[in-house]
MIRO-527812 format. One record per residue (C-alpha): residue in three letters; residue number from 1; x, y, z. Coordinates in steps of 0.25 Angstrom, whole numbers, plus 5000, padded with zeros to 4 digits. Layout:
BEGIN
kolfi resn: ALA&resi: NUM&px: X&py: Y&pz: Z;
...
This chain:
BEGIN
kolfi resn: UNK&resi: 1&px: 5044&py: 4970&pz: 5068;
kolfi resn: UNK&resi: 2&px: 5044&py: 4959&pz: 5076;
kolfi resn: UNK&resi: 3&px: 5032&py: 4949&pz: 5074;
kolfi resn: UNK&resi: 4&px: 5031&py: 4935&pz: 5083;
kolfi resn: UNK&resi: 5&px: 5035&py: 4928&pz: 5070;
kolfi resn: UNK&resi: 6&px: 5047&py: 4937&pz: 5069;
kolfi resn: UNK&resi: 7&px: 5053&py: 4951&pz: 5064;
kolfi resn: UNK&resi: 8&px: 5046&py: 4955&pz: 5053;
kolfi resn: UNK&resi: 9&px: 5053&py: 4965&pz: 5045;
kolfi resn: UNK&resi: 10&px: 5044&py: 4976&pz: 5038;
kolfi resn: UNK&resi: 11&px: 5044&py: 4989&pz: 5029;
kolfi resn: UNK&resi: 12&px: 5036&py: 5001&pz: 5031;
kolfi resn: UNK&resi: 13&px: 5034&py: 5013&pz: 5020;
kolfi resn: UNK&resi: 14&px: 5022&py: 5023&pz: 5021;
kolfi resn: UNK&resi: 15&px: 5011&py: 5029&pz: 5030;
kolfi resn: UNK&resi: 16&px: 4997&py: 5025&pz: 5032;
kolfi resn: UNK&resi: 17&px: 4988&py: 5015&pz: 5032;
kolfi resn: UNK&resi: 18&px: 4996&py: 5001&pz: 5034;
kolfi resn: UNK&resi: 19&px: 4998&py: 4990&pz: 5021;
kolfi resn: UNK&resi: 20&px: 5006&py: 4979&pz: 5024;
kolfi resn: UNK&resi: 21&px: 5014&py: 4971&pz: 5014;
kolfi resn: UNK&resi: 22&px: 5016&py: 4956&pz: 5015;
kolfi resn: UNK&resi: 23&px: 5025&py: 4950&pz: 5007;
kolfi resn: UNK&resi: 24&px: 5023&py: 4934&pz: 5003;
kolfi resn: UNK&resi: 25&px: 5035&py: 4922&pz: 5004;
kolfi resn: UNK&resi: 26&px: 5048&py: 4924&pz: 4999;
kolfi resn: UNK&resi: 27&px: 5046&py: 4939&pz: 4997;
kolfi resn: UNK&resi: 28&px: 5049&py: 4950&pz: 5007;
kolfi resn: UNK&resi: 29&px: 5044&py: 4965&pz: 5010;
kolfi resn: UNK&resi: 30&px: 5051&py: 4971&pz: 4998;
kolfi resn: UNK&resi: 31&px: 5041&py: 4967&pz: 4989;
kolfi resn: UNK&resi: 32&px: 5031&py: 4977&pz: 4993;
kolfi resn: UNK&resi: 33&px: 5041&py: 4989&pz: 4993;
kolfi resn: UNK&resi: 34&px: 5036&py: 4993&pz: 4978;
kolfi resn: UNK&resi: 35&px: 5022&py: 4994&pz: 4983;
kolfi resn: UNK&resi: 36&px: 5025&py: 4999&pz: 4995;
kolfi resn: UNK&resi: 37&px: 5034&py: 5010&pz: 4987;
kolfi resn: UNK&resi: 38&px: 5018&py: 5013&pz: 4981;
kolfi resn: UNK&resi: 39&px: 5008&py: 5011&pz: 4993;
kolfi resn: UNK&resi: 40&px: 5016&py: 5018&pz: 5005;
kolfi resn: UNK&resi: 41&px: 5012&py: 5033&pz: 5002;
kolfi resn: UNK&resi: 42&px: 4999&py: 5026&pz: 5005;
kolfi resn: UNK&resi: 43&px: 5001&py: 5017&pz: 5018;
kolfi resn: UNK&resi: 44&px: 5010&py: 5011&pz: 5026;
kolfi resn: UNK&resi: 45&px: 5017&py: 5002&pz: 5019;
kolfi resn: UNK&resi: 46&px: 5023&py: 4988&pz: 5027;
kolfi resn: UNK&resi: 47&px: 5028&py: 4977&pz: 5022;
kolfi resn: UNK&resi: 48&px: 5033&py: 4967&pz: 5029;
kolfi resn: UNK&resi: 49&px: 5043&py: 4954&pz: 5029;
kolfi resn: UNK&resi: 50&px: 5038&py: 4941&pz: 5035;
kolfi resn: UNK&resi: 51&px: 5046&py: 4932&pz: 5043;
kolfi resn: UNK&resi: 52&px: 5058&py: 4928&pz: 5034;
kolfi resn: UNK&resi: 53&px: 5057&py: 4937&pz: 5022;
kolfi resn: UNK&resi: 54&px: 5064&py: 4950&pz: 5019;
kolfi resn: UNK&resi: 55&px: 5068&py: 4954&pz: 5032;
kolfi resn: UNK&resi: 56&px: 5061&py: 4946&pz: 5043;
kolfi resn: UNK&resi: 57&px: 5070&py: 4937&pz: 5047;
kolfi resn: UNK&resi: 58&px: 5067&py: 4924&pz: 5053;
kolfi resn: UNK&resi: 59&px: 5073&py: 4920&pz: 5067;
kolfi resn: UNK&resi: 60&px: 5084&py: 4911&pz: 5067;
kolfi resn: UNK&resi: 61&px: 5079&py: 4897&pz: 5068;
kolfi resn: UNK&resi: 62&px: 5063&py: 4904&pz: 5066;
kolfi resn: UNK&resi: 63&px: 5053&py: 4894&pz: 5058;
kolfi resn: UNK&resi: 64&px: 5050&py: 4904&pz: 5047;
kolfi resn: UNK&resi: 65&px: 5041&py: 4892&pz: 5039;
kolfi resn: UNK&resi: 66&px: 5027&py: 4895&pz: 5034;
kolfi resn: UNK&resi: 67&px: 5022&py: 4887&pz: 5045;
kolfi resn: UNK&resi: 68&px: 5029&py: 4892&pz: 5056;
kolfi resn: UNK&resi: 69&px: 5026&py: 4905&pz: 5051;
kolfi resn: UNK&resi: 70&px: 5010&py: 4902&pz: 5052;
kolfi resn: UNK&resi: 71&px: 5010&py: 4897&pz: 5065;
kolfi resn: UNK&resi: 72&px: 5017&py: 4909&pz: 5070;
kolfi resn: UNK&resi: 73&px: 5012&py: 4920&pz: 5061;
kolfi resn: UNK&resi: 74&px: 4999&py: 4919&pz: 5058;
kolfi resn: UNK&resi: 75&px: 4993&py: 4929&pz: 5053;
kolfi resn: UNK&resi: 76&px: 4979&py: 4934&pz: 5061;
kolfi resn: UNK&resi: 77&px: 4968&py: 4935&pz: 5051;
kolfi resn: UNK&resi: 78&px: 4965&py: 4950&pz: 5047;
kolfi resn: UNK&resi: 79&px: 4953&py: 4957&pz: 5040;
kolfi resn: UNK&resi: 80&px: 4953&py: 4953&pz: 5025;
kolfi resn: UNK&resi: 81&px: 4953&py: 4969&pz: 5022;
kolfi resn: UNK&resi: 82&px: 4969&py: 4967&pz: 5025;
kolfi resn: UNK&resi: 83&px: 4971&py: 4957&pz: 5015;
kolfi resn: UNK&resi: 84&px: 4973&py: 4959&pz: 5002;
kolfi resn: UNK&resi: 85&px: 4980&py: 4950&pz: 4991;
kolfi resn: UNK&resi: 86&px: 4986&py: 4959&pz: 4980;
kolfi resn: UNK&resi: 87&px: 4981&py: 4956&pz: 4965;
kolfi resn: UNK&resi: 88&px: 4990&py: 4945&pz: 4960;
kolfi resn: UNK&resi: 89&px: 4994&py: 4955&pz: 4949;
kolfi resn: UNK&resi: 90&px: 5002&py: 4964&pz: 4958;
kolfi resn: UNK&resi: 91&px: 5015&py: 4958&pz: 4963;
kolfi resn: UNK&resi: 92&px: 5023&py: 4972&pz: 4973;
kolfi resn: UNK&resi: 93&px: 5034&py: 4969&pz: 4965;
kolfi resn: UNK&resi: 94&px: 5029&py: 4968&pz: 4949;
kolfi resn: UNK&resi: 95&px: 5016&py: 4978&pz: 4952;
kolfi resn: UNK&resi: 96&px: 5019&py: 4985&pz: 4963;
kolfi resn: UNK&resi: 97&px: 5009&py: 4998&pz: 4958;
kolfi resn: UNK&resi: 98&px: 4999&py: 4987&pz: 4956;
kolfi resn: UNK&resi: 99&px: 4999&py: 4981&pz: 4969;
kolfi resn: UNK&resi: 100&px: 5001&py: 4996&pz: 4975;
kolfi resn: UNK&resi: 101&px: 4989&py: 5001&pz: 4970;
kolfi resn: UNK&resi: 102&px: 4981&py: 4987&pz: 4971;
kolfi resn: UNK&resi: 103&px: 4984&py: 4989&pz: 4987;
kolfi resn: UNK&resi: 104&px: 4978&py: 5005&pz: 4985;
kolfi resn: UNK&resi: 105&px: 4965&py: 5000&pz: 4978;
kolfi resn: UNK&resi: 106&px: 4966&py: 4990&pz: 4990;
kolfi resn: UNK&resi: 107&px: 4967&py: 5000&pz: 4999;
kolfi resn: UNK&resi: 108&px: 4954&py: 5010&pz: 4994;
kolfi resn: UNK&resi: 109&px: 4943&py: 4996&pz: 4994;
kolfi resn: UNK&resi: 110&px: 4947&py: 4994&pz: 5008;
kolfi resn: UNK&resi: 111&px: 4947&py: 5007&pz: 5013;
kolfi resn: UNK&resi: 112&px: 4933&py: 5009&pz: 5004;
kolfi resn: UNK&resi: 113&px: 4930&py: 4997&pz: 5012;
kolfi resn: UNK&resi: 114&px: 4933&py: 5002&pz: 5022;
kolfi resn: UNK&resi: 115&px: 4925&py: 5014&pz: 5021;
kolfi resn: UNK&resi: 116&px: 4912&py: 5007&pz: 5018;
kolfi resn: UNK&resi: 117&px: 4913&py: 4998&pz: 5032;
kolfi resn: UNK&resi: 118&px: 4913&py: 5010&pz: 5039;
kolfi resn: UNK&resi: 119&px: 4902&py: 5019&pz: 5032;
């Protein structure tokens, strides 16, 4: 996909609603492919590469440093329902059934939430 910052690479797997799958430095996509291999009978699965890792390649010559990266890639603020940090406990590649059903559990609060805001 091609982005302003560049041609992020992504993978797909599964139907539904979307959970996307950020990876952090120094680590690519693949980390989520065991929980993924457990969550994508349930959503749509995406997990994607940022600029540089895996397989989103920089441009020849293209500032790919942290700061460069924040000036042209900032990330617009979105509701805090969106985020959600994993339990420290649950690495995707030590626990991934953890982690997979952390994310379900996540998923039934938010849709109870959800729920409540409309009644």
């Amino acid at each position: 996909m091609q982005t302003r910052v560049g041609e992020i690479a992504y993978a797909e797997r599964g139907e539904g609603p979307a959970a996307l799958f950020v990876h952090g430095v120094f680590v690519n996509s693949h980390l989520w492919r065991h929980v993924i291999d457990r969550l994508c009978g349930e959503r749509r699965c995406i997990a994607l590469d940022l600029l540089s890792h895996g397989d989103s390649p920089a441009a020849p010559g293209q500032d790919i440093s942290f700061r460069a990266r924040g000036k042209k890639g900032r990330a617009r603020a979105s509701p805090s329902s969106w985020r959600w940090k994993a339990p420290s406990c649950s690495s995707p590649r030590e626990r991934p059934d953890a982690l997979a059903e952390a994310l379900r559990e996540r998923w039934r609060t938010a849709s109870q939430d959800e729920d409540a805001h409309a009644a």
